[in-house]
Steps between C-alpha positions, in 0.01 A plus 500: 500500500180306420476128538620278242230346290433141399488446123162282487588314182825381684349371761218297304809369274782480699585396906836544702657195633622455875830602316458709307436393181231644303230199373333440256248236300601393168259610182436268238207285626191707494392400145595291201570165723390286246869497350697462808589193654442419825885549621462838341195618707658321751779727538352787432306484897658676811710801503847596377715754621521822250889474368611786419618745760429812369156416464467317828606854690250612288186260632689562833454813542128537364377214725737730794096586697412104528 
């Protein structure tokens, strides 16, 4: 059986944590600022963990080659 690929769009999107949890950084803050307040675009930095489980199996399993 051939070796599992790496889906490159998960991997520029998305990062496993040292548990497990599949990463990722929150949308929202690219464009349009203007109309945000600061404790908005504030909380939009960093990561969150994906929530639901289905799809985090999902992520899982396509970032499986990293």
């Amino acid at each position: 059986m051939p070796k599992m690929k790496t889906k490159k769009c998960a991997v520029k999107r998305m990062k496993l944590s040292a548990t497990g949890k599949v990463m990722r950084s929150q949308g929202g803050k690219a464009h349009l600022n203007n109309g945000k307040t600061r404790a908005r675009k504030r909380k939009l930095r960093g990561t969150v963990a994906v929530g639901s489980l289905k799809v985090t199996k999902t992520y899982a399993r396509s970032l499986q080659g990293r």
